[in-house]
N, CA, C and O atoms as CSV, one atom per row, in Angstrom:
chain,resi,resn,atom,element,x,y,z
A,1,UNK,N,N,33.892,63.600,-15.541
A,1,UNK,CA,C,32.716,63.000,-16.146
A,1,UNK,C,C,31.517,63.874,-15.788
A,1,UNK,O,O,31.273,64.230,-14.635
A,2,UNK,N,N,30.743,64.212,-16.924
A,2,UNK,CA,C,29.793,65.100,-16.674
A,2,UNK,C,C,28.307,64.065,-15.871
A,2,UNK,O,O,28.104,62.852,-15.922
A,3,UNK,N,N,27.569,65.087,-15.243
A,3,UNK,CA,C,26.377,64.913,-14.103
A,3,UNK,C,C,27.081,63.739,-13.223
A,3,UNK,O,O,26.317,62.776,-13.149
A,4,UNK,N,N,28.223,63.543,-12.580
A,4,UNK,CA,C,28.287,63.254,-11.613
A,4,UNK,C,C,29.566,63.748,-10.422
A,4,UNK,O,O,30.776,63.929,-10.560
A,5,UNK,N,N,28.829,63.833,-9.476
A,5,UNK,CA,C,29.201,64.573,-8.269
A,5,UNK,C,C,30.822,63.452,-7.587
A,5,UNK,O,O,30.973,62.231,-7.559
A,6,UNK,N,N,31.656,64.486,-7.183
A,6,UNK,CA,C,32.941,63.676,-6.535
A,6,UNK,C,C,32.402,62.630,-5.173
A,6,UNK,O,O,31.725,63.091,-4.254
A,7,UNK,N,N,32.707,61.594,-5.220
A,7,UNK,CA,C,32.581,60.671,-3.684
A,7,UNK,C,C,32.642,61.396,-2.804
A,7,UNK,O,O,33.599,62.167,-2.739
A,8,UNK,N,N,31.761,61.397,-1.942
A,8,UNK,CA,C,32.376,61.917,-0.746
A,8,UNK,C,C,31.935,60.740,0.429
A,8,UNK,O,O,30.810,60.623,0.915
A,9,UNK,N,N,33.310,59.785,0.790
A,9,UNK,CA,C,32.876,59.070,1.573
A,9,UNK,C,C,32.634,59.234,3.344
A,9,UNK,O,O,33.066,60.160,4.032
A,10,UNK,N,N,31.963,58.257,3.736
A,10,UNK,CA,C,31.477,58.424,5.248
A,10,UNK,C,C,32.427,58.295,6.237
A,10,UNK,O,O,33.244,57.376,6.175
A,11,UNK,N,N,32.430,58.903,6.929
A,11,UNK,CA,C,33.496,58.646,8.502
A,11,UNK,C,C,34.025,57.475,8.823
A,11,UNK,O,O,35.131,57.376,9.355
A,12,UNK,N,N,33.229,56.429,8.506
A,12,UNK,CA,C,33.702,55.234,9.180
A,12,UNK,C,C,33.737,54.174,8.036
A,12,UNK,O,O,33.827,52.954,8.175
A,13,UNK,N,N,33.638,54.969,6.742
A,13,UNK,CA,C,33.916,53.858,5.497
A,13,UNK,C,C,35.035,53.624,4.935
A,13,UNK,O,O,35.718,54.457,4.340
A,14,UNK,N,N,35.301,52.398,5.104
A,14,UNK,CA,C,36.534,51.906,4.407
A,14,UNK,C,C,36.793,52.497,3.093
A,14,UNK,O,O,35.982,53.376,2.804
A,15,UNK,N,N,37.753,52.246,2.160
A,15,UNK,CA,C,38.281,52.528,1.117
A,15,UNK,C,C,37.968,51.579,-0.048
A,15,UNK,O,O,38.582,50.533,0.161
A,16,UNK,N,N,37.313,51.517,-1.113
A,16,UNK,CA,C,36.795,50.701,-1.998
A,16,UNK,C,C,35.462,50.310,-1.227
A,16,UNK,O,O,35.419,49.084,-1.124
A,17,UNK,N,N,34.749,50.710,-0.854
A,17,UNK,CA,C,33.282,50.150,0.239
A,17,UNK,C,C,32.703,50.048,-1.256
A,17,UNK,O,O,32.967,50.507,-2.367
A,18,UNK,N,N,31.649,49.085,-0.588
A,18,UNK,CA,C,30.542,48.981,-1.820
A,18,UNK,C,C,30.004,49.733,-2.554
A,18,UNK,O,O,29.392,49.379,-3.561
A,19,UNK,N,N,30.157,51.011,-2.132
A,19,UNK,CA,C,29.276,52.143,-2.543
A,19,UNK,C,C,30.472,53.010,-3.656
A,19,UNK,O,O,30.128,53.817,-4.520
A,20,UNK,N,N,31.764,52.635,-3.387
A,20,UNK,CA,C,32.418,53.654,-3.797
A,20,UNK,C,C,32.973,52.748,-5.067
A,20,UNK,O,O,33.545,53.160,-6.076
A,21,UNK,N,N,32.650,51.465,-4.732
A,21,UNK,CA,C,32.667,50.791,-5.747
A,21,UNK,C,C,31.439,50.424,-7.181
A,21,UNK,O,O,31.724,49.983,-8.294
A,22,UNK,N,N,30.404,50.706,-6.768
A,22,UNK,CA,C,29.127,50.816,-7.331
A,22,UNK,C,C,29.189,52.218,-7.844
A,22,UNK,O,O,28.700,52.214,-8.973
A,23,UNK,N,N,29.617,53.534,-7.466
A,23,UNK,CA,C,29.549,54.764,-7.996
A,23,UNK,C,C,30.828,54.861,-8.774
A,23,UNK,O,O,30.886,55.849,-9.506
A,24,UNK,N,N,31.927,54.014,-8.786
A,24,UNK,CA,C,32.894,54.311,-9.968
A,24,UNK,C,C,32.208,53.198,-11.449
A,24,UNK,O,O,32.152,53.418,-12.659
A,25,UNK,N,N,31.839,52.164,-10.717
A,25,UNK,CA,C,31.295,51.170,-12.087
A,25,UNK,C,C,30.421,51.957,-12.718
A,25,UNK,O,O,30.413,51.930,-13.949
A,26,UNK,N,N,29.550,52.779,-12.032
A,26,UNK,CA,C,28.841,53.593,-12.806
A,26,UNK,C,C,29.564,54.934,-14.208
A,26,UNK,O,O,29.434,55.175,-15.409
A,27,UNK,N,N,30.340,55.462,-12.969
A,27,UNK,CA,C,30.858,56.130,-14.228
A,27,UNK,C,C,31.508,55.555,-15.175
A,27,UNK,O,O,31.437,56.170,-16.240
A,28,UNK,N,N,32.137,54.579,-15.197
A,28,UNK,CA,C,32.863,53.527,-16.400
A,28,UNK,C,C,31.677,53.329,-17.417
A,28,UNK,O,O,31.642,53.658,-18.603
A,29,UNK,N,N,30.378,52.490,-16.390
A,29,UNK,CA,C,29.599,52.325,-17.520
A,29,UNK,C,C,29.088,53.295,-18.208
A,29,UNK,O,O,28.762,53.072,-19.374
A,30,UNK,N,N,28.927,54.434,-17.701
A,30,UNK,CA,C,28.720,55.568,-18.507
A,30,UNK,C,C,29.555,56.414,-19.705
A,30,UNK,O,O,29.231,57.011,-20.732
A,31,UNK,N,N,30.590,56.177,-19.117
A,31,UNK,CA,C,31.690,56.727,-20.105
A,31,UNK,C,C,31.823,55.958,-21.346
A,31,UNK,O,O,31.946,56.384,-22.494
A,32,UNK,N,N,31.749,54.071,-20.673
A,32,UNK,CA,C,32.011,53.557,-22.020
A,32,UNK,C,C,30.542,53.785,-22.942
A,32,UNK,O,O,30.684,53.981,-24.149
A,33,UNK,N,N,29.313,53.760,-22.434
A,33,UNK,CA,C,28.020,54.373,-23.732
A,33,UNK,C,C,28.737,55.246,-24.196
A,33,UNK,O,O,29.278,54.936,-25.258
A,34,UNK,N,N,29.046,56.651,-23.640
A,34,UNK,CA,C,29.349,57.498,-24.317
A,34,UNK,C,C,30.245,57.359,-25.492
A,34,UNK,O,O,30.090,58.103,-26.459
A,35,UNK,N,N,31.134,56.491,-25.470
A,35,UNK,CA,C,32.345,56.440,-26.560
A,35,UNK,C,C,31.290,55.422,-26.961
A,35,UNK,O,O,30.996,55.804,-28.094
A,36,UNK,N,N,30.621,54.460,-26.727
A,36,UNK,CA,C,30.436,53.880,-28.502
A,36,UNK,C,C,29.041,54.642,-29.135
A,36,UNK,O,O,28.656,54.408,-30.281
A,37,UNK,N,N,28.404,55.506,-28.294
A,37,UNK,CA,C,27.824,56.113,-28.875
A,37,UNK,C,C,28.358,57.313,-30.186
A,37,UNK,O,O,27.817,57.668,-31.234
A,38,UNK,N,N,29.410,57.616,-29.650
A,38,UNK,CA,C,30.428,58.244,-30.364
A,38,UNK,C,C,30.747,57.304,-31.644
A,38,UNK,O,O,30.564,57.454,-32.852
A,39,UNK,N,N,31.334,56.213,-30.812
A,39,UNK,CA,C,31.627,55.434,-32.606
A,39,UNK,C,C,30.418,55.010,-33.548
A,39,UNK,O,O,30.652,54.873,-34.748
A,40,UNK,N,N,29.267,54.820,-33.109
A,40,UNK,CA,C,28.124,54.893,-34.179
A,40,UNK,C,C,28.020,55.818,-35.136
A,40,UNK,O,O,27.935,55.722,-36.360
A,41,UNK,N,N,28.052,57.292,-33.954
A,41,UNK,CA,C,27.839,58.721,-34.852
A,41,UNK,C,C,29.017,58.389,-35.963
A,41,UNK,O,O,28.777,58.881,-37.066
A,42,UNK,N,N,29.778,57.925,-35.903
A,42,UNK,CA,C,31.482,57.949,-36.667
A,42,UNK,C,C,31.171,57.269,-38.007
A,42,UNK,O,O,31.424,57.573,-39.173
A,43,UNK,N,N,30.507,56.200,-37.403
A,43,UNK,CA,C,30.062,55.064,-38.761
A,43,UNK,C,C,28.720,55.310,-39.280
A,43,UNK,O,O,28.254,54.328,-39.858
A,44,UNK,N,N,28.076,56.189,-39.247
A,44,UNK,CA,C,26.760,56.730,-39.673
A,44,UNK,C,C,27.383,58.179,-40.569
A,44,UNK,O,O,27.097,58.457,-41.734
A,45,UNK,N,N,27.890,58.616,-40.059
A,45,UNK,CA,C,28.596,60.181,-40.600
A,45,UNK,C,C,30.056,59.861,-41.936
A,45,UNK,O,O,30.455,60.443,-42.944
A,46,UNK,N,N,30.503,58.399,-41.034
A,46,UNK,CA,C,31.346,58.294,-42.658
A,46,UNK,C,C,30.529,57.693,-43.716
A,46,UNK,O,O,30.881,57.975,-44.862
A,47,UNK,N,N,29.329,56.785,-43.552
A,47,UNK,CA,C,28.846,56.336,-44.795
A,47,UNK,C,C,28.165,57.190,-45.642
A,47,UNK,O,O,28.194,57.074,-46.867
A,48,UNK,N,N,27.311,58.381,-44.805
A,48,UNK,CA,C,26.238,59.212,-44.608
A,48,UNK,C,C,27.369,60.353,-45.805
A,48,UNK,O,O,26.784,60.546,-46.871
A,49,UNK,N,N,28.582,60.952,-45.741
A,49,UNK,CA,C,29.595,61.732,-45.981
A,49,UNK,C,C,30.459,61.082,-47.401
A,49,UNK,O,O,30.825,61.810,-48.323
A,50,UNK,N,N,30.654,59.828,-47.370
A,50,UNK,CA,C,31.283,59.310,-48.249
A,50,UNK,C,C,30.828,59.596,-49.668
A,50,UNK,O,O,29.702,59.488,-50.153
A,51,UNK,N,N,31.753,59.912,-50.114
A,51,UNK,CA,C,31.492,60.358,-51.535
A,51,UNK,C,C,32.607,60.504,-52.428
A,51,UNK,O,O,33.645,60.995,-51.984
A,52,UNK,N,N,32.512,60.058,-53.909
A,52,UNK,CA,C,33.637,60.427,-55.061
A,52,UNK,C,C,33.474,60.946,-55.576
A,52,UNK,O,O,32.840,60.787,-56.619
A,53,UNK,N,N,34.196,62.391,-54.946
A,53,UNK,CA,C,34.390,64.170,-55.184
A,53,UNK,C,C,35.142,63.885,-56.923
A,53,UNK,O,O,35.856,62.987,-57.370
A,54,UNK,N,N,34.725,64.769,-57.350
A,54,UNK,CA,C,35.756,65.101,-59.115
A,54,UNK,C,C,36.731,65.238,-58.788
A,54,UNK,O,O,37.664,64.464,-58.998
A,55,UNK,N,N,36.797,66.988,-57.759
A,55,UNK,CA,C,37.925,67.640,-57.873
A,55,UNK,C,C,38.778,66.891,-56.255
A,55,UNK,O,O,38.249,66.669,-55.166
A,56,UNK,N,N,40.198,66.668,-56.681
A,56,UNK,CA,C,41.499,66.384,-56.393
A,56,UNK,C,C,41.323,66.718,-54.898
A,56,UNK,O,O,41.021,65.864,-54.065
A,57,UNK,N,N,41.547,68.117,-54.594
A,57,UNK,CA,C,40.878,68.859,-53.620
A,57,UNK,C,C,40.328,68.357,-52.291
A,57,UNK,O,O,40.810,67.938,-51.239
A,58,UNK,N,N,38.612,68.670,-52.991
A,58,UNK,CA,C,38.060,67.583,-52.276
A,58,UNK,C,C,37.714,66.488,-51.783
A,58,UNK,O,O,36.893,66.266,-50.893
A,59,UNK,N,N,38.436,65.700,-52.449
A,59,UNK,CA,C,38.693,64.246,-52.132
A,59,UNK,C,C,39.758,64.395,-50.707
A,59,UNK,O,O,39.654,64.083,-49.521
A,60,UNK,N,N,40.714,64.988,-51.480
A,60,UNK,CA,C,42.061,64.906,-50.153
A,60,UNK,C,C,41.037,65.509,-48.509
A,60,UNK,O,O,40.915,64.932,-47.428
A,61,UNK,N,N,40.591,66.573,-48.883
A,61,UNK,CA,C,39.966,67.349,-47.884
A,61,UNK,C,C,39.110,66.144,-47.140
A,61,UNK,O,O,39.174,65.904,-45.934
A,62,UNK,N,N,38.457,65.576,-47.912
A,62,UNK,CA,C,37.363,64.394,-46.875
A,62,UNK,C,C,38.559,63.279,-46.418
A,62,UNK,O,O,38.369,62.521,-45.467
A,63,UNK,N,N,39.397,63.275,-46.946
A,63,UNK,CA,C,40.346,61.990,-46.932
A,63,UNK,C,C,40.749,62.289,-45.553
A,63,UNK,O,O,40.409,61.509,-44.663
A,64,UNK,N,N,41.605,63.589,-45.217
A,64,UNK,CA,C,42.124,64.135,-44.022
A,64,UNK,C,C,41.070,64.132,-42.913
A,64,UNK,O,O,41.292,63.846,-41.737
A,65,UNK,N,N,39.696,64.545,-43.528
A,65,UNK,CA,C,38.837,64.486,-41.946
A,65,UNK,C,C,38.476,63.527,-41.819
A,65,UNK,O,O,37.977,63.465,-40.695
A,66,UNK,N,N,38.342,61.923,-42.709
A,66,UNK,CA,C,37.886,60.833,-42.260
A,66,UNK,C,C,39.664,60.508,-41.395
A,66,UNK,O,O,39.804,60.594,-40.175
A,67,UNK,N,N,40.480,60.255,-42.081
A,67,UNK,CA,C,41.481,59.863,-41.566
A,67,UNK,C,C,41.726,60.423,-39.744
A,67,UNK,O,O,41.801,59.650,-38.789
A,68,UNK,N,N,41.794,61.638,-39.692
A,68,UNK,CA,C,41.866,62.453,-38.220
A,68,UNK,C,C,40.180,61.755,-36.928
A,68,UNK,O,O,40.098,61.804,-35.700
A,69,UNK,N,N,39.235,61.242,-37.900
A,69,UNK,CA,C,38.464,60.492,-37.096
A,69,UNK,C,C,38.216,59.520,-36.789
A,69,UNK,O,O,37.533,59.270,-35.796
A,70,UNK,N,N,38.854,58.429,-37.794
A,70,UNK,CA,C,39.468,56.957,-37.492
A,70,UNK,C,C,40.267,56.914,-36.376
A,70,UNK,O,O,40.229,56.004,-35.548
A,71,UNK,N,N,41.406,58.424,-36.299
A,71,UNK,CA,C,42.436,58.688,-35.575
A,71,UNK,C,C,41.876,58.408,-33.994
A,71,UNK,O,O,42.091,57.429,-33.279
A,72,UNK,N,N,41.145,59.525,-33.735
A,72,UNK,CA,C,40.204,59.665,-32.858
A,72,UNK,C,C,39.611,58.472,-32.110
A,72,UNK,O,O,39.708,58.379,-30.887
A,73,UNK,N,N,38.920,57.451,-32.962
A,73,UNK,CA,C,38.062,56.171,-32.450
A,73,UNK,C,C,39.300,55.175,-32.636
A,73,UNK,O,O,39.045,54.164,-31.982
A,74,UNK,N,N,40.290,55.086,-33.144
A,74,UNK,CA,C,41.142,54.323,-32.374
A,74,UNK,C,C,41.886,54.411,-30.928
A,74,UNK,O,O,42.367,53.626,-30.111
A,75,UNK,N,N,41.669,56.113,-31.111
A,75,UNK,CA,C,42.126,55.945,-29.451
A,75,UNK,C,C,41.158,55.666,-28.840
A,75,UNK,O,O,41.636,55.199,-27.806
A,76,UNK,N,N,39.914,55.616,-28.733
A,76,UNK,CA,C,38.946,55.549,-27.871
A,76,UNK,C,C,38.295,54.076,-27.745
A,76,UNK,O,O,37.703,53.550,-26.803
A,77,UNK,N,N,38.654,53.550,-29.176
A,77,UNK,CA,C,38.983,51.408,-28.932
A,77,UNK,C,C,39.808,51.679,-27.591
A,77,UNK,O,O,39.354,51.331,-26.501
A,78,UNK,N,N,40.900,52.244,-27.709
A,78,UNK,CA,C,42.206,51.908,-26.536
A,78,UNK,C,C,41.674,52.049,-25.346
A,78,UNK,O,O,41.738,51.323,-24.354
A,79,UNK,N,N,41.019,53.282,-25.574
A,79,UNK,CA,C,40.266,53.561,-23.876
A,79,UNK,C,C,39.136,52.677,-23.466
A,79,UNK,O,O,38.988,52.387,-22.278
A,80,UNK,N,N,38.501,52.328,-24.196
A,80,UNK,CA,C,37.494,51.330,-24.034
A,80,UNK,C,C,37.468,49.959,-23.239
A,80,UNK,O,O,36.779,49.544,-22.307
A,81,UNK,N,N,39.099,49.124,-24.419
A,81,UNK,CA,C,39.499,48.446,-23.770
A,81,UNK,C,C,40.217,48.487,-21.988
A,81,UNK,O,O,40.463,47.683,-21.089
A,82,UNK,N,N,40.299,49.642,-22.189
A,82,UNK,CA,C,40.734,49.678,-20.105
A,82,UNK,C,C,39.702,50.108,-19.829
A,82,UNK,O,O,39.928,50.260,-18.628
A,83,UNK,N,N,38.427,50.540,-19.990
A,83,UNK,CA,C,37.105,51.091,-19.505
A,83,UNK,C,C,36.811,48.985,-19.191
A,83,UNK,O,O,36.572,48.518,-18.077
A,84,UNK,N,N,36.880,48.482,-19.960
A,84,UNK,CA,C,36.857,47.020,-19.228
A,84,UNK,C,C,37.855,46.441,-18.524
A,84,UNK,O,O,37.822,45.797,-17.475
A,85,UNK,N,N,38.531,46.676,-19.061
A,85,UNK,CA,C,39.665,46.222,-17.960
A,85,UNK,C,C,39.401,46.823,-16.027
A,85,UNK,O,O,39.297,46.093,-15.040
A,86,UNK,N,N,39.368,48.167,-16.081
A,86,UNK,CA,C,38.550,48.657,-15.195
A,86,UNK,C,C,37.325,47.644,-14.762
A,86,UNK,O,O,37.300,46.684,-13.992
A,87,UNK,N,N,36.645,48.065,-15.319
A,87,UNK,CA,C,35.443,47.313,-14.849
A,87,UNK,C,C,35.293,45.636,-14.250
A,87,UNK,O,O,34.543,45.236,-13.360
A,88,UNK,N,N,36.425,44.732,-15.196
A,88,UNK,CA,C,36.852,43.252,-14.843
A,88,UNK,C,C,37.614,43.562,-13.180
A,88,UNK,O,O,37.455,42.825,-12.208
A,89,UNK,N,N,38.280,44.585,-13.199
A,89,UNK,CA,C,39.133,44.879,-11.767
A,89,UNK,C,C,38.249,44.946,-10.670
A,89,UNK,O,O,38.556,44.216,-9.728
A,90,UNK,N,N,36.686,45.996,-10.480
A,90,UNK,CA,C,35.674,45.651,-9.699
A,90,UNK,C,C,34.915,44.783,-9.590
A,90,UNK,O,O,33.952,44.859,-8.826
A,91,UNK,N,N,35.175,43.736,-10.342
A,91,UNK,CA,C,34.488,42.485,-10.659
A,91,UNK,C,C,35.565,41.750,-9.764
A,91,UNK,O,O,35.473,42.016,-8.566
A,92,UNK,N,N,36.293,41.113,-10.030
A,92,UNK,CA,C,37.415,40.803,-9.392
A,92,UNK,C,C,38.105,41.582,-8.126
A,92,UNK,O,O,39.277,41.290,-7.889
A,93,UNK,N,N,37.419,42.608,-7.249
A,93,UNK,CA,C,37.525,43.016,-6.138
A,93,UNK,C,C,39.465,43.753,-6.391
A,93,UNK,O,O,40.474,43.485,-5.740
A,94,UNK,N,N,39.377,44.200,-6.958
A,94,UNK,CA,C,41.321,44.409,-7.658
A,94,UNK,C,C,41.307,45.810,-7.725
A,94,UNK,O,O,42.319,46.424,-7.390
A,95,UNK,N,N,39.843,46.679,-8.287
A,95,UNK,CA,C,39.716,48.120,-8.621
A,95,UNK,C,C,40.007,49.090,-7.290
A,95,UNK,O,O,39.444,49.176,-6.199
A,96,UNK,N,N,41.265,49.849,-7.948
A,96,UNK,CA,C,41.381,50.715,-7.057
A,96,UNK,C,C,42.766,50.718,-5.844
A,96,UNK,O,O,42.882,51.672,-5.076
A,97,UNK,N,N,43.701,49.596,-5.812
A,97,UNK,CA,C,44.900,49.181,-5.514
A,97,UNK,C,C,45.957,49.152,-6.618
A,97,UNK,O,O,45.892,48.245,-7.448
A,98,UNK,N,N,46.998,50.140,-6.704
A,98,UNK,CA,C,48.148,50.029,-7.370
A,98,UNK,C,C,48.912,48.683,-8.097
A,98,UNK,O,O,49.459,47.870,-7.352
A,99,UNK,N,N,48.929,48.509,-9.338
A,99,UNK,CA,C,49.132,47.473,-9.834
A,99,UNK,C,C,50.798,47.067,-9.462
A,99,UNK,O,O,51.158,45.896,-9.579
A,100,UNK,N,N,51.463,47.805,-9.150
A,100,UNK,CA,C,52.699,47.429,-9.045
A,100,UNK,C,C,53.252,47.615,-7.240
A,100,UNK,O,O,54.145,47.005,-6.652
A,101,UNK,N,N,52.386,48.613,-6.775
A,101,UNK,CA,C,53.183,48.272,-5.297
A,101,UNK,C,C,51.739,47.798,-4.384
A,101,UNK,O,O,51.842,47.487,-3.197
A,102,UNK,N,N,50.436,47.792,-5.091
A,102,UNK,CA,C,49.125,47.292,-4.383
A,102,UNK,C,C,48.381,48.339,-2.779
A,102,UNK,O,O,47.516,48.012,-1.967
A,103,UNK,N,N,49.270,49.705,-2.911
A,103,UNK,CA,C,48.995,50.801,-2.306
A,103,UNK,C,C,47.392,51.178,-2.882
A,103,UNK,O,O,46.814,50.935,-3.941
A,104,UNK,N,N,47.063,51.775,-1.833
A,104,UNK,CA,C,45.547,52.474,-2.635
A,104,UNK,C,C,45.502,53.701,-3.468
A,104,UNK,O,O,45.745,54.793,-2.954
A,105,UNK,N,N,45.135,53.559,-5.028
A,105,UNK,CA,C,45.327,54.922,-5.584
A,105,UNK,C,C,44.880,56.271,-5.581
A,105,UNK,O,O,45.348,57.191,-6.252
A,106,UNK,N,N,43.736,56.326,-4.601
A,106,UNK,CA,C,42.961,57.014,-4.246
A,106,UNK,C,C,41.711,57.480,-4.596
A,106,UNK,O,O,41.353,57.148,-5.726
A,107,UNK,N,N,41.158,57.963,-4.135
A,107,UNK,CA,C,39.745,58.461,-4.925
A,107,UNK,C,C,39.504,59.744,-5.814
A,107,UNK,O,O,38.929,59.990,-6.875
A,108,UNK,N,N,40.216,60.434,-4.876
A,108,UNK,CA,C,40.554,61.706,-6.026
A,108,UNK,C,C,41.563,61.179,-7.292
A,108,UNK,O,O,40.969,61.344,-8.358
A,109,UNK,N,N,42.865,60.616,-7.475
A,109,UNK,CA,C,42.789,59.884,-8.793
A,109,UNK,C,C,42.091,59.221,-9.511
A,109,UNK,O,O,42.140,59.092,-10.735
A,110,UNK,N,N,41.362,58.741,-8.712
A,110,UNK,CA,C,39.960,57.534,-9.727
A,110,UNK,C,C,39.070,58.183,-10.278
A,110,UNK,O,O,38.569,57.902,-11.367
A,111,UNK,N,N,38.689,59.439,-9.336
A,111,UNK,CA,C,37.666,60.475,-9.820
A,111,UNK,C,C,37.894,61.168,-11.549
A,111,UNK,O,O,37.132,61.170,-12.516
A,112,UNK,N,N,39.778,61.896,-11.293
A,112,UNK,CA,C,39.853,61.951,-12.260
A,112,UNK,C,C,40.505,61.410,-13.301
A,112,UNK,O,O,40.784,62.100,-14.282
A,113,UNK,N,N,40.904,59.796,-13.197
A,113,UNK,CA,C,41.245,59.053,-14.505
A,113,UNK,C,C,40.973,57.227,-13.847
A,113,UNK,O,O,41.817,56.356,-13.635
A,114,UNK,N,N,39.336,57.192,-13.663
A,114,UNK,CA,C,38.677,55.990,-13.219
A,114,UNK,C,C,39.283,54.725,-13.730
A,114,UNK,O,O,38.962,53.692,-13.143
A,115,UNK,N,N,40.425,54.622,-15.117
A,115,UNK,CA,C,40.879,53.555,-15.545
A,115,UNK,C,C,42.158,53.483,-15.205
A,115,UNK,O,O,42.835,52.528,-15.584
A,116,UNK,N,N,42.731,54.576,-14.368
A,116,UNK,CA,C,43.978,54.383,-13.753
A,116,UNK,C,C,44.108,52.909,-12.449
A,116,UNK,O,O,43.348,52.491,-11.575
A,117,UNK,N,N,45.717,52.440,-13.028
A,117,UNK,CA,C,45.929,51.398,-12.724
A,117,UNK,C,C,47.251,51.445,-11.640
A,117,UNK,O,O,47.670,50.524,-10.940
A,118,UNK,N,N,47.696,52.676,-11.739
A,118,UNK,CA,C,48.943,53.253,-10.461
A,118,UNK,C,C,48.760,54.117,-9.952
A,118,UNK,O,O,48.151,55.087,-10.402
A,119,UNK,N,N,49.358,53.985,-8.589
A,119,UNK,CA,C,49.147,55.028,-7.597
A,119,UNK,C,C,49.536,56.614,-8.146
A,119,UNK,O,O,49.181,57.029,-9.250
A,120,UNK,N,N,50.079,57.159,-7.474
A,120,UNK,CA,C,50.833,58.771,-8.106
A,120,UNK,C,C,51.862,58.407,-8.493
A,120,UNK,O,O,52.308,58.450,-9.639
A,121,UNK,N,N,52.429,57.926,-7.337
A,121,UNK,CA,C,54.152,58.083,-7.171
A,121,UNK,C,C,54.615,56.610,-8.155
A,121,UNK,O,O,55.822,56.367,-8.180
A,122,UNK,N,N,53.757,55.743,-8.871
A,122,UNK,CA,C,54.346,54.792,-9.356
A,122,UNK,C,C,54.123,55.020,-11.150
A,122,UNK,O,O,54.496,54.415,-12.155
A,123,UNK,N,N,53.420,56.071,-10.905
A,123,UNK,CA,C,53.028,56.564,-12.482
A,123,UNK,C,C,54.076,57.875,-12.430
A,123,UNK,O,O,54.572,58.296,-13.475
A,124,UNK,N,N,54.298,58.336,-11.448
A,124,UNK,CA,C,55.242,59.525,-11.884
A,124,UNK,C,C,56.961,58.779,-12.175
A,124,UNK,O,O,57.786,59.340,-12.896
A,125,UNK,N,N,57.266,57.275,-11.359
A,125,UNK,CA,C,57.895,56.814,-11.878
A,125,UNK,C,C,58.147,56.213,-13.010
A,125,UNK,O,O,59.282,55.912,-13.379
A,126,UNK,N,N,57.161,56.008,-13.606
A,126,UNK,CA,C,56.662,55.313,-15.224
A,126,UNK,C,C,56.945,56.314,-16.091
A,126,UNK,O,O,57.579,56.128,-17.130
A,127,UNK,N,N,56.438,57.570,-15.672
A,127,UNK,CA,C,56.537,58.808,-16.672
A,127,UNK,C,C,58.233,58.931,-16.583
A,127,UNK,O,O,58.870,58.576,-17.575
A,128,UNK,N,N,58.873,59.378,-15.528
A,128,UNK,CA,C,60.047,59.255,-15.430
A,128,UNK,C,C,60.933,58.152,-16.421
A,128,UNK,O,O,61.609,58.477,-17.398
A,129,UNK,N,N,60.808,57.271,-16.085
A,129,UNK,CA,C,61.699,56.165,-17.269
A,129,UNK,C,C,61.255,56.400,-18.504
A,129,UNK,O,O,62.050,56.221,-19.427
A,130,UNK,N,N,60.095,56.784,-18.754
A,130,UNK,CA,C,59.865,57.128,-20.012
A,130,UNK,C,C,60.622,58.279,-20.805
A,130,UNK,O,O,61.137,58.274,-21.923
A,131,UNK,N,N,60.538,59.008,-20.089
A,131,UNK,CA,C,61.440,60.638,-20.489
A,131,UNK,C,C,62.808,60.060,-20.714
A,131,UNK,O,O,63.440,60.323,-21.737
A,132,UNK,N,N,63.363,59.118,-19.579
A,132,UNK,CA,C,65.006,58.927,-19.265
A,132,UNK,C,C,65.210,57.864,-20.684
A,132,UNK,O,O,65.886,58.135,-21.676
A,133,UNK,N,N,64.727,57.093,-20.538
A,133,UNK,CA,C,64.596,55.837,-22.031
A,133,UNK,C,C,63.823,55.979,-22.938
A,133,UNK,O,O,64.318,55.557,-23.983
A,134,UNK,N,N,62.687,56.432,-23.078
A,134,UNK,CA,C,61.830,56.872,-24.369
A,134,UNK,C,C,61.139,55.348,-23.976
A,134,UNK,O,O,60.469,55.144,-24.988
A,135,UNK,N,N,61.040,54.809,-23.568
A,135,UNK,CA,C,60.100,53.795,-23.166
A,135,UNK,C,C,58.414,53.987,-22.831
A,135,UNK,O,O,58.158,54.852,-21.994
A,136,UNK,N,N,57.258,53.241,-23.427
A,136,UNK,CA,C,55.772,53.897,-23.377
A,136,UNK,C,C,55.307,52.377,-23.560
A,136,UNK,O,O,55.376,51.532,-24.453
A,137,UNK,N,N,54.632,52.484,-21.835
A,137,UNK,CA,C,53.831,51.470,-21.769
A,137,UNK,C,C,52.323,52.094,-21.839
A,137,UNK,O,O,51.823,52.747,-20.923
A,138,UNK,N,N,51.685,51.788,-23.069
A,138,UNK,CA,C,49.922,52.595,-22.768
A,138,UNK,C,C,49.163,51.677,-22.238
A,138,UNK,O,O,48.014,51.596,-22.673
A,139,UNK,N,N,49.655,50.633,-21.030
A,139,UNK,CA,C,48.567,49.754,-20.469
A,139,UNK,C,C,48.624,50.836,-19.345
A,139,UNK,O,O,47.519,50.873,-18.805
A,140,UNK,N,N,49.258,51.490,-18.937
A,140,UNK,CA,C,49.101,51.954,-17.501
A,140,UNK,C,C,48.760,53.757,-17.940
A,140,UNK,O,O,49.374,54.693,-17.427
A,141,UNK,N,N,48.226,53.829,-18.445
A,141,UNK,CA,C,47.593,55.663,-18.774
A,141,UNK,C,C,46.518,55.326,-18.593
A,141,UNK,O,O,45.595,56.136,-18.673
C-alpha cells in the first residue's frame, strides 16, 4: 500500500496492540477509498464512452474494453467485501489470528495481504488441496 511505512513494533508490545491495530484499519480504510474511487472513475468513463458505433468493429472493440472492466470491478466488489470483513474482525477484536488454527498471522503477512484470514502454513495448506482436488475457496485469499 502506497505512503505507508511497515509496523515496526515496540519492545515490550504485544501483538495486535492498539496501535498495530489502528495502523492496519487505516490501511483497509484506505485501500477500500481507493477501490471505490476506482469504481466511480468506471461508472463515469462507461457512461462518458458509451456509444452506438456504425461500424461492427467498433462496437466489438468498446464491447471487449467495457467487458475486461466490469471484469476488473467485480473482482474488486470481492476484495472490498473482505476489506470489511477485515475491518468487522478489528471491530470484533478477531483481526489478525488464524481463522482455522487461531495462531497469529503475523505482521509481515498483514502488511502484505491486510485481508488475509490464515496464517502461512494454513494457507499453504489450502493452496495445497487446491492443486491436489481443484478445490477454491476465495473467502480465504
Amino acid at each position: 500500500m502506497h505512503g505507508f511505512e511497515p509496523y515496526q513494533p515496540g519492545k515490550s508490545e504485544g501483538y495486535m496492540s492498539a496501535k498495530q491495530l489502528e495502523h492496519f484499519r487505516q490501511i483497509l480504510l484506505t485501500w477500500k477509498r481507493q477501490l471505490m474511487e476506482e469504481v466511480d472513475r468506471t461508472v463515469h468513463h462507461m457512461q462518458d464512452e458509451a456509444a452506438n458505433f456504425p461500424d461492427p468493429n467498433d462496437r466489438a472493440t468498446q464491447e471487449s474494453e467495457f467487458s475486461l472492466e466490469l471484469r476488473t470491478r467485480d473482482r474488486e466488489r470481492k476484495l472490498l467485501r473482505k476489506i470489511d470483513s477485515a475491518l468487522q474482525r478489528i471491530d470484533d477484536g478477531e483481526y489478525g489470528y488464524c481463522e482455522e488454527t487461531g495462531e497469529e498471522i503475523g505482521l509481515r503477512r498483514l502488511e502484505a495481504r491486510p485481508v488475509a484470514t490464515l496464517c502461512l502454513e494454513a494457507q499453504e495448506r489450502r493452496e495445497l488441496a487446491e492443486r491436489q482436488y481443484g478445490e477454491r475457496d476465495d473467502r480465504y485469499r
